[in-house]
C-alpha positions in Angstrom: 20.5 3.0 11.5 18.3 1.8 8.6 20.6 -0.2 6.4 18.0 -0.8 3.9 17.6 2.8 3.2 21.4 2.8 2.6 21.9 -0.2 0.6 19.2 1.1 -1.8 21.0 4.9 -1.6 23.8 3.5 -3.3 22.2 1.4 -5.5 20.3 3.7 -7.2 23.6 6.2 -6.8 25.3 4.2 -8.5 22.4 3.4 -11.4 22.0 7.4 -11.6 23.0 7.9 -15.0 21.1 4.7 -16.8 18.1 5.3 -18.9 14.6 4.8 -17.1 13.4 1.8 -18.8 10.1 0.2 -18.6 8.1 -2.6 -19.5 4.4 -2.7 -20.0 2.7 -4.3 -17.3 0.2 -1.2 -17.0 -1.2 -1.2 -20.5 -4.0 -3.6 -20.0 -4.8 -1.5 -16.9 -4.9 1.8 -18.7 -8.7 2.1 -19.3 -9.3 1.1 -15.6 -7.4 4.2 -14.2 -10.2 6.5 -13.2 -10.2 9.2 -14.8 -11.0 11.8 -11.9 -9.3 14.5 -10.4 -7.5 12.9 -7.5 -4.1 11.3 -7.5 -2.5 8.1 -8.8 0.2 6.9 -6.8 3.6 5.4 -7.5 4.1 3.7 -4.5 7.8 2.7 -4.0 8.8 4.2 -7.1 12.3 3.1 -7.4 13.6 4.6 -10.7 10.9 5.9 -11.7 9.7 3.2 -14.8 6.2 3.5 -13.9 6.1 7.5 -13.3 8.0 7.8 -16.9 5.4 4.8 -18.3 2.2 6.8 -16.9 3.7 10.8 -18.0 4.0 9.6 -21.0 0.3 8.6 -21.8 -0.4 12.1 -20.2 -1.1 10.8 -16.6 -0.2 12.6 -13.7 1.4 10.5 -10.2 3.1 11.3 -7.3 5.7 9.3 -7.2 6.7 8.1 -3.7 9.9 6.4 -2.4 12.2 6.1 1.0 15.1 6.4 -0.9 16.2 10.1 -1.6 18.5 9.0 -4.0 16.3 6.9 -6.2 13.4 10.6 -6.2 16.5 12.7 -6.9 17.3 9.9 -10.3 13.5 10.5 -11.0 13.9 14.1 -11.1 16.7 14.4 -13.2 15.3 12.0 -15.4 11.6 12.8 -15.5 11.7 16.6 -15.2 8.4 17.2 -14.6 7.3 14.5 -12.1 5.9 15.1 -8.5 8.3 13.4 -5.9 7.7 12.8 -2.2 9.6 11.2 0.1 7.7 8.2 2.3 8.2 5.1 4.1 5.0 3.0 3.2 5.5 1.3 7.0 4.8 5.1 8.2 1.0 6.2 8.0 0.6 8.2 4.6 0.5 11.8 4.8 -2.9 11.7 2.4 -6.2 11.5 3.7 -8.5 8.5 3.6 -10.7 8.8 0.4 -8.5 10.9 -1.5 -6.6 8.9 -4.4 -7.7 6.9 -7.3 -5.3 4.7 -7.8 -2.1 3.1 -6.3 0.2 1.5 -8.1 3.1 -0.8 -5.9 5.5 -2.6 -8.4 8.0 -4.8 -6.0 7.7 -2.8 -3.5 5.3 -4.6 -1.1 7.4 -7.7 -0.3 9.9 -6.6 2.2 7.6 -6.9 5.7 6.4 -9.2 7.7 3.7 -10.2 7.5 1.5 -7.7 9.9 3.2 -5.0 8.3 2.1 -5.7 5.3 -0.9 -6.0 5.7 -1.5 -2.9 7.6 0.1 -1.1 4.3 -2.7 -2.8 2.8 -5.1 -1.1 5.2 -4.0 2.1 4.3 -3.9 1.5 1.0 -7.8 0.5 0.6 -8.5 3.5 3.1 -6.3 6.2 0.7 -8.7 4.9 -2.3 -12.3 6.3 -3.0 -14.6 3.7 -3.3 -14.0 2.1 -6.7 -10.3 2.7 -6.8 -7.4 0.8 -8.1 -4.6 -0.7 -6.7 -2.1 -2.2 -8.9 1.1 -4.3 -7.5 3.6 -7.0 -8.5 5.0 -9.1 -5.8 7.5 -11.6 -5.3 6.3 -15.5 -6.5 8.0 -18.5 -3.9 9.4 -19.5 -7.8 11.0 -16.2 -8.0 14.3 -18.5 -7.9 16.6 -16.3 -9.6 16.2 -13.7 -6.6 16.1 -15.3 -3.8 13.4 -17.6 -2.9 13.7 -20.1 -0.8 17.2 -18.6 -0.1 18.7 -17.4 3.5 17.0 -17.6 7.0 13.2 -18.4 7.0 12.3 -15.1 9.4 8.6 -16.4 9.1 6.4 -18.2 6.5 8.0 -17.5 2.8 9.8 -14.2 4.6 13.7 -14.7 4.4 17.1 -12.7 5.0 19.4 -13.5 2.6 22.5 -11.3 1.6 21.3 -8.5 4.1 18.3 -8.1 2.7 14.8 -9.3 3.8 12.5 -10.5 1.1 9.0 -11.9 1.2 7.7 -14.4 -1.6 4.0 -14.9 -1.8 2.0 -18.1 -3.4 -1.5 -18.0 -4.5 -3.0 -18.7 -1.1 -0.8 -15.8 0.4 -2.3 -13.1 -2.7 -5.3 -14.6 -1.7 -5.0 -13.7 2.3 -3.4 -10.5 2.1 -6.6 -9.5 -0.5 -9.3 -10.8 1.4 -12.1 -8.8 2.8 -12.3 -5.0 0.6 -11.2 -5.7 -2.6 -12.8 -7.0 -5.8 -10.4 -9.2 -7.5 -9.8 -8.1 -11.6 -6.7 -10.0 -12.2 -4.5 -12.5 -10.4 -1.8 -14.3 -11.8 1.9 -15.2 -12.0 4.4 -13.3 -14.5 7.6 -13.7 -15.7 9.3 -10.4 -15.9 12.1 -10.0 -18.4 13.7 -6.4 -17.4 16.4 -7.3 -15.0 18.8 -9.5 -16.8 17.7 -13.0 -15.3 13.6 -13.6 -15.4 11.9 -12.6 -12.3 9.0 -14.5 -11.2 6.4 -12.4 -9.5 2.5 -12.2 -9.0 0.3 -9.6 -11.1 -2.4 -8.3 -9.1 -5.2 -5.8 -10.0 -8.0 -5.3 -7.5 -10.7 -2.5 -6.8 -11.8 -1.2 -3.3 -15.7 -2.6 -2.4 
């Protein structure tokens, strides 16, 4: 039984009728988005704050979550957003070469460590050559959520409270980046939108 999937089910049933709200981490990015017929994915969509964020400067996404709960808030929300239910530790049901741009806002950091980075693999093989991938991660100074917290699983990768959470430091960014990307930004945020500041990295890279 996947308890994740549940726990996040009645999270976002219970979160159903709040406003989608959004901050605006994109809008530096905005003039990098390629402006080309193929896809921009919202990877992990959650809510739906970047899918609401992006329709609303006239830019079309898929936006992509394992939760059916969470698509069904985007829908009702967002009435005309494209929805699709996916487990990024799956294989993606797109062919290599065949999207512009992914954006991943905290949803990478839930793996180990081999997990991730064959979601990274898949992610630089969905991009064309030149495409963007966007993504916030957890920081290991993310203290108000978790880090540090619970059972060490593996390096900076703990259960705590039934959930397992991964926090990355520079060197990790660095690692999991290494190889096919060009690096455009890199650096640590605080994040305002959830009550208590969230520490996380800020990452914007291009495939090579």
């Amino acid at each position: 039984m996947d308890f994740a999937r549940i726990r996040w089910n009645i999270a976002f049933r219970k979160s159903m009728k709040k406003a989608i709200v959004y901050d605006l981490w994109l809008q530096p990015y905005l003039k990098l988005i390629p402006e080309i017929e193929l896809p921009v994915l919202d990877l992990g969509c959650g809510s739906g704050n970047n899918t609401k964020y992006l329709l609303e400067r006239n830019i079309g996404c898929i936006s992509c979550d394992y939760s059916a709960t969470a698509l069904r808030k985007v829908a009702a929300h967002i009435p005309n957003a494209k929805t699709m239910l996916l487990d990024i530790r799956n294989p993606f049901p797109f062919s290599n070469d065949s999207i512009s741009c992914v954006i991943a806002d905290l949803s990478l950091h839930y793996f180990d460590w081999s997990t991730t980075k064959v979601i990274m693999e898949r992610i630089n093989n969905l991009l064309v050559k030149g495409g963007l991938l966007l993504f916030r991660v957890n920081s290991v100074n993310d203290y108000e959520y978790g880090a540090g917290r619970g059972k060490e699983i593996e390096r900076h990768y703990y259960k705590w409270k039934g959930m397992k959470k991964r926090f990355f430091d520079n060197s990790d960014i660095d690692s999991l980046i290494e190889g096919k990307w060009k690096t455009i930004n890199q650096k640590e945020v605080k994040i305002e939108r959830y009550g208590k500041t969230k520490t996380a990295w800020e990452i914007a890279i291009r495939k090579e």
